[in-house]
DOLOGU-897929 format. One record per residue: x, y, z of N, C-alpha, C in turn; residue number from 1; residue in three letters. Coordinates in nm, 4 decimals. Example, Ala and Ser with C-alpha at 12.3 -4.5 7.8 and 13.67 -1.06 7.14 Angstrom:
REM DOLOGU-897929
PT       n.c1       n.c2       n.c3      ca.c1      ca.c2      ca.c3       c.c1       c.c2       c.c3     n   res
PT     1.3190    -0.5690     0.7800     1.2300    -0.4500     0.7800     1.3200    -0.3300     0.7800     1   ALA
PT     1.2850    -0.2250     0.7080     1.3670    -0.1060     0.7140     1.2900     0.0030     0.7870     2   SER
***
This chain:
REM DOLOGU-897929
PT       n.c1       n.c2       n.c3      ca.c1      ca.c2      ca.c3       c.c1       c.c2       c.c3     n   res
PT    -1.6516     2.6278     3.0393    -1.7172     2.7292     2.9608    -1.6785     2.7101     2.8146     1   UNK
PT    -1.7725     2.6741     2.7107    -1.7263     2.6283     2.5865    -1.8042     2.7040     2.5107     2   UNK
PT    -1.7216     2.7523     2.4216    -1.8045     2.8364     2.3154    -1.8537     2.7282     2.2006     3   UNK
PT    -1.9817     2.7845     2.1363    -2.0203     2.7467     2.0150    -1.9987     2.7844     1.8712     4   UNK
PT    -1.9759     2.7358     1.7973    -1.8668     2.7488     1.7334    -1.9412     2.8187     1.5984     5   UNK
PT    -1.9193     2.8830     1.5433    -1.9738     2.9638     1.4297    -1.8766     2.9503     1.3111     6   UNK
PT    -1.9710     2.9595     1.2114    -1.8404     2.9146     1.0747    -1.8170     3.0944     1.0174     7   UNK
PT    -1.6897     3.0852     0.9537    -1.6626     3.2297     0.9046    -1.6417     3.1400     0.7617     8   UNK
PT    -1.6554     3.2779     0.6440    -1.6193     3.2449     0.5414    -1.6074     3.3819     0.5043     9   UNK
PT    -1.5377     3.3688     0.3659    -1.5342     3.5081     0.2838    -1.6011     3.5719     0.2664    10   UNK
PT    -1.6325     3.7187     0.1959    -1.7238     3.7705     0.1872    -1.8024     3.7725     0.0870    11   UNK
PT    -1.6978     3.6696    -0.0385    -1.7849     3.6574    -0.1487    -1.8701     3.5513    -0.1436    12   UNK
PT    -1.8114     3.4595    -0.1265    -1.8833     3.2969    -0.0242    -2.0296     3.3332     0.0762    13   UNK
PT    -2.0061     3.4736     0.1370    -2.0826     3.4783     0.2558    -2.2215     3.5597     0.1455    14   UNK
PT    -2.1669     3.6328     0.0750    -2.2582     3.6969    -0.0265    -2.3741     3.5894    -0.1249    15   UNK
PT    -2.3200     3.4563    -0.1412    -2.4013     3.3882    -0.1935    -2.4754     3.2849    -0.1936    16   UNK
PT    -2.4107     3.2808    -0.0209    -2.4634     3.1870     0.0592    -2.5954     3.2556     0.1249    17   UNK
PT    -2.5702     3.4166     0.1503    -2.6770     3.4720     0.1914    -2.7905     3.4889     0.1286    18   UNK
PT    -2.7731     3.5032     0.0072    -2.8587     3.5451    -0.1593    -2.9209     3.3795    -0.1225    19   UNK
PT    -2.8806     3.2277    -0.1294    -2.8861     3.0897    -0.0829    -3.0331     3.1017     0.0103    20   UNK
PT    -2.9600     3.1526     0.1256    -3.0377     3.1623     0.2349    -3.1183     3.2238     0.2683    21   UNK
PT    -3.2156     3.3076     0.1453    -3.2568     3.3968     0.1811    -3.4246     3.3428     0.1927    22   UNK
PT    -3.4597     3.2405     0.1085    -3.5517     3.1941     0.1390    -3.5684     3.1026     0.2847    23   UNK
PT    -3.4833     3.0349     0.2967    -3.4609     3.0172     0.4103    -3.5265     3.1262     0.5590    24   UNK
PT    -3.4479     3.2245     0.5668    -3.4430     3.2945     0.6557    -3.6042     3.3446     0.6828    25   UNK
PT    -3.6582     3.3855     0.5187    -3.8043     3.4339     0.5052    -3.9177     3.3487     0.5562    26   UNK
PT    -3.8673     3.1357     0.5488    -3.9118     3.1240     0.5618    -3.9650     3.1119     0.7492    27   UNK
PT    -3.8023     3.1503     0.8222    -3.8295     3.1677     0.9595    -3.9218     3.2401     1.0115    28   UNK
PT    -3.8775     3.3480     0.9226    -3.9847     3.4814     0.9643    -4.1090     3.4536     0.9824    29   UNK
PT    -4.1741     3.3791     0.8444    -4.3392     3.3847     0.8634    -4.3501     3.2586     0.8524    30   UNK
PT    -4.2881     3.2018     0.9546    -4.3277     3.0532     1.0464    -4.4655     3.0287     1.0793    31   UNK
PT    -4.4878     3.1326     1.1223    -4.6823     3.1428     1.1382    -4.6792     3.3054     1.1754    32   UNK
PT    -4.7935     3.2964     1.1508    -4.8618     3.4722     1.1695    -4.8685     3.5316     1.2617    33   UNK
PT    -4.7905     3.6276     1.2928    -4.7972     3.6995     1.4443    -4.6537     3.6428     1.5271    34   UNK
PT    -4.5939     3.5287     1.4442    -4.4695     3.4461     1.5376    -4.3627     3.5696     1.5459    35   UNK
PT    -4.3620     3.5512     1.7091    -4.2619     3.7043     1.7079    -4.1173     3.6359     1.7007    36   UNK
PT    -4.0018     3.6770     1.5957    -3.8793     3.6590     1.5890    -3.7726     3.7499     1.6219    37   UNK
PT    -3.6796     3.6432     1.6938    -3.5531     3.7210     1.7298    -3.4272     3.7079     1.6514    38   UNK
PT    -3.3307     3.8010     1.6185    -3.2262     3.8432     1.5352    -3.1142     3.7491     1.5814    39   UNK
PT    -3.0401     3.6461     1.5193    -2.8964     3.5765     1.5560    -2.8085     3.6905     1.5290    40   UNK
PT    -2.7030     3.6919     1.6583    -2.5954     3.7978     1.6543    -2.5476     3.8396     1.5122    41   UNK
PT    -2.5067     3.9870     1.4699    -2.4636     3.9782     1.3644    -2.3088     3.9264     1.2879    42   UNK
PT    -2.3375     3.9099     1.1906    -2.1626     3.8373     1.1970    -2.1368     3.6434     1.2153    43   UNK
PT    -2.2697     3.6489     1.2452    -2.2429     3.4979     1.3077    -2.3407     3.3644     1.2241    44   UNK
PT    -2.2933     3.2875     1.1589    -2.3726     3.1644     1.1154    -2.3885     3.1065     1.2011    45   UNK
PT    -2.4858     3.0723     1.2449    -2.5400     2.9799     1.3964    -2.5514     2.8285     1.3261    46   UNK
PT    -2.4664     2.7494     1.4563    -2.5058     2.6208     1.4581    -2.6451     2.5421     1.4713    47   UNK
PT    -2.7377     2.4736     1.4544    -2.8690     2.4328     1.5070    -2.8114     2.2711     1.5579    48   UNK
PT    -2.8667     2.2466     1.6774    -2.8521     2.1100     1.7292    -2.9255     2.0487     1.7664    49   UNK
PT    -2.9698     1.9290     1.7628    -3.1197     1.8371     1.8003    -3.0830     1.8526     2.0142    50   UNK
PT    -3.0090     1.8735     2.0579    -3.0525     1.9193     2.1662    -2.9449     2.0376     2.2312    51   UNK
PT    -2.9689     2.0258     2.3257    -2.9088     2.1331     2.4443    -2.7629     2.1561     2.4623    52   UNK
PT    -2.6624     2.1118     2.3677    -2.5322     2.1002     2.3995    -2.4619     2.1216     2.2470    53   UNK
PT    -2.2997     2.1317     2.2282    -2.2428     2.1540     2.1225    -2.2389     1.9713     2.0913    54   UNK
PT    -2.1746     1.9058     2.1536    -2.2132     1.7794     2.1231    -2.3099     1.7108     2.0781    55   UNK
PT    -2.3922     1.7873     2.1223    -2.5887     1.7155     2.0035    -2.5416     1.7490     1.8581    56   UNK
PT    -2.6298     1.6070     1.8005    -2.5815     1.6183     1.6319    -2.6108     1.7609     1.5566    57   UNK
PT    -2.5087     1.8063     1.5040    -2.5458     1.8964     1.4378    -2.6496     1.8642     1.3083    58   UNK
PT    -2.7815     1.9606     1.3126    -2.8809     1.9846     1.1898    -2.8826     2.1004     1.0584    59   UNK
PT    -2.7781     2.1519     1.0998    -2.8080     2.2771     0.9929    -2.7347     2.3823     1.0408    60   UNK
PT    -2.6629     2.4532     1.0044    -2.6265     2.6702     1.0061    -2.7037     2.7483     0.9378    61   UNK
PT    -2.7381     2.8124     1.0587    -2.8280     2.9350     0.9912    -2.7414     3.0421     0.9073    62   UNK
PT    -2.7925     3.0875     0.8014    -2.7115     3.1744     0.7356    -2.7020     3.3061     0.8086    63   UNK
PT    -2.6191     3.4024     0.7988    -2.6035     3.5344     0.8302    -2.7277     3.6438     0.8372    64   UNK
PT    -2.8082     3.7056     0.9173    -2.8993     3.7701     0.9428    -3.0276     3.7316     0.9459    65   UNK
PT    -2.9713     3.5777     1.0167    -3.1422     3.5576     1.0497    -3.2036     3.5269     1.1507    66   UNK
PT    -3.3610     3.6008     1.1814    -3.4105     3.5723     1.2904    -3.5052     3.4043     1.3119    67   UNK
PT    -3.5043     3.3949     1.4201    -3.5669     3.2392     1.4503    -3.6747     3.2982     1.5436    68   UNK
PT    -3.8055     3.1962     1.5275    -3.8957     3.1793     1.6250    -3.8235     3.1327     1.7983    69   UNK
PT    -3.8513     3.1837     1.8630    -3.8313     3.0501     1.9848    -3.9723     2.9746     2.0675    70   UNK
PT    -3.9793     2.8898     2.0318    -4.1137     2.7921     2.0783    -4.1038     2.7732     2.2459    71   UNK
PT    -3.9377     2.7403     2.2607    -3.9598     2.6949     2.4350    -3.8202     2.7198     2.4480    72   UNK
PT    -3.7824     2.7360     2.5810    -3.6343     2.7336     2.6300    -3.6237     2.6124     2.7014    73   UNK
PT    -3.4705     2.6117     2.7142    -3.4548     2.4829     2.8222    -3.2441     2.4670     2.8746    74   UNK
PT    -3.2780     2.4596     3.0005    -3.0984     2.4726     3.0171    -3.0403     2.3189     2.9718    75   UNK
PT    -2.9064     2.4075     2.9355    -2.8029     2.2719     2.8800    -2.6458     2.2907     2.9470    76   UNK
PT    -2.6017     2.2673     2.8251    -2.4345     2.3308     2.8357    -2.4519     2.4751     2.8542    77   UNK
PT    -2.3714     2.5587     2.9170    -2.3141     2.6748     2.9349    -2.2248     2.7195     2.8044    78   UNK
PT    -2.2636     2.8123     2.7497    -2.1803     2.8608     2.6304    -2.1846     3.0052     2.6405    79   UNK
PT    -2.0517     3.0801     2.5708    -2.0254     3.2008     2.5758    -2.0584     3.2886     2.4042    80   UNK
PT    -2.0922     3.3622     2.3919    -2.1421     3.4351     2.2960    -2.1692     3.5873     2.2924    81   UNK
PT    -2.1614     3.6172     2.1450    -2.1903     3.7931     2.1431    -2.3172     3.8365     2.2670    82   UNK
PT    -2.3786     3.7577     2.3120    -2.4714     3.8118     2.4301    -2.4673     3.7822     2.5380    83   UNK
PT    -2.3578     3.7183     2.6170    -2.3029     3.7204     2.7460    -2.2461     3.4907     2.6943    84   UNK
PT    -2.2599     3.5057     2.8680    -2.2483     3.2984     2.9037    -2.3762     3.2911     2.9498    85   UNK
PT    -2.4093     3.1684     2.9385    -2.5603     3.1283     2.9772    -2.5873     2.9737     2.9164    86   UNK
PT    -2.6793     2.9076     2.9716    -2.6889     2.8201     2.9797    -2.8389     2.7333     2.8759    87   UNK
PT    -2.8769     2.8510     2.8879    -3.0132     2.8979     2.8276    -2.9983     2.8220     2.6911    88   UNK
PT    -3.0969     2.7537     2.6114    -3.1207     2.7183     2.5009    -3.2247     2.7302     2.4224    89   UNK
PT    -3.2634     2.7961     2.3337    -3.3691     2.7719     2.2342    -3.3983     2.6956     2.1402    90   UNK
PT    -3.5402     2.6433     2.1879    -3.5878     2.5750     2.0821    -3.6532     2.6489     1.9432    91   UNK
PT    -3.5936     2.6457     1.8002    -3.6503     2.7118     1.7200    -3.7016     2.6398     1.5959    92   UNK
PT    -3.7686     2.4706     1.6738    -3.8603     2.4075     1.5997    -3.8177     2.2676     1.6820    93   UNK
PT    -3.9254     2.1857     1.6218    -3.9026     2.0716     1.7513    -3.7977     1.9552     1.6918    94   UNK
PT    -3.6849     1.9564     1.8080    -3.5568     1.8959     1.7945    -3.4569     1.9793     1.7145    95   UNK
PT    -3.4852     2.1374     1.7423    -3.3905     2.2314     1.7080    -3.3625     2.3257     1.7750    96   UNK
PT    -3.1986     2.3167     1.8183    -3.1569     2.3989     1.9186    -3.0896     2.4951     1.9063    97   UNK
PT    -3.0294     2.6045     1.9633    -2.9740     2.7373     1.9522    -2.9069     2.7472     2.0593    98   UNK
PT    -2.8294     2.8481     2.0852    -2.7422     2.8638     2.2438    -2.8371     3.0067     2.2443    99   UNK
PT    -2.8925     3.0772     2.3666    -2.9327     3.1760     2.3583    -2.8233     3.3147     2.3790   100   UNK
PT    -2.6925     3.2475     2.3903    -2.5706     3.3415     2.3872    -2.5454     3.3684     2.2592   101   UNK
PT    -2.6541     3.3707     2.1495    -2.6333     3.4192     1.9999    -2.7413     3.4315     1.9114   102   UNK
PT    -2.8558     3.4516     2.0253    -2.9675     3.5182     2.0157    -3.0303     3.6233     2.0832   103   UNK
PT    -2.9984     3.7485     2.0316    -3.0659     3.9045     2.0971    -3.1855     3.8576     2.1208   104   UNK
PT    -3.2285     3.8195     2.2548    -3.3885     3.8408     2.3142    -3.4109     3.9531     2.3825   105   UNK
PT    -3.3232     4.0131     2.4509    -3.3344     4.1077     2.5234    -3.3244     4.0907     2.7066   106   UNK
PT    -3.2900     4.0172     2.6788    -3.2865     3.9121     2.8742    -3.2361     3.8081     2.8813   107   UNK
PT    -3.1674     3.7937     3.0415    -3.0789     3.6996     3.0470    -3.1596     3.6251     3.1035   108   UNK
PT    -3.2517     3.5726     3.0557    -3.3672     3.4759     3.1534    -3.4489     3.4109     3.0399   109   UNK
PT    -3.5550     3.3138     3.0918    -3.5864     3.2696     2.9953    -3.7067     3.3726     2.9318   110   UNK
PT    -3.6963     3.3514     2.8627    -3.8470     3.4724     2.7537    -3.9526     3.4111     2.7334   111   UNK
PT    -3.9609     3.2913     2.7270    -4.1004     3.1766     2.7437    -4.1184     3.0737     2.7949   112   UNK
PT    -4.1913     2.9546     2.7823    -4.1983     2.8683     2.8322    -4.1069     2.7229     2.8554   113   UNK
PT    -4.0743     2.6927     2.8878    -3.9918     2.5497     2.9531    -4.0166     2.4831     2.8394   114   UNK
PT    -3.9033     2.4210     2.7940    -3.9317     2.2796     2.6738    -3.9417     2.2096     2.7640   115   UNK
PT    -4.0574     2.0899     2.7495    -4.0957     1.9449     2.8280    -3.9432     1.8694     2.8275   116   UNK
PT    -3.9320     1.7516     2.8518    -3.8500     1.6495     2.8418    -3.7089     1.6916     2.8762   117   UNK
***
């Protein structure tokens, strides 16, 4: 059972990294029109990984309060997080991954469709 690892920083650091990220985050939001998004735990900079595991290359941290599309799920590694253990992964663009143990969907199951491959 391996957790995924989230970066902490200060709060002044976290303040201007967020102000940073803010286009960023906006631009998750209106990914496309109607794309319904879910909230990353609060408190937490999320890792993104080209696949299903903490070992897939890391692509990016999401900054602090932001929601992601999820396109497809798909099981990987088992990881523990502000929303239980689970195995569950989101895809929140193609060859970008999430643990869904640090994404509020609202269910411990998958919420959409199967990523292929």
């Amino acid at each position: 059972m391996a957790m995924e690892e989230t970066v902490e920083t200060s709060a002044a650091t976290a303040t201007a990294e967020a102000e940073a990220g803010a286009t960023e985050t906006t631009q998750l939001e209106t990914a496309e029109a109607g794309t319904i998004t879910y909230p990353i735990a609060p408190g937490h900079r999320v890792n993104v990984r080209s696949g299903p595991s903490t070992t897939s290359k890391l692509i990016k941290v999401l900054p602090y309060n932001t929601r992601v599309p999820i396109r497809c799920q798909r099981r990987g590694q088992k990881i523990s997080g502000p929303y239980g253990t689970t195995d569950i992964w989101d895809s929140i663009a193609p060859g970008q991954y999430v643990s869904d143990a640090y994404v509020k969907t609202g269910s411990d199951g998958f919420i959409t469709v199967e990523c292929g491959g």
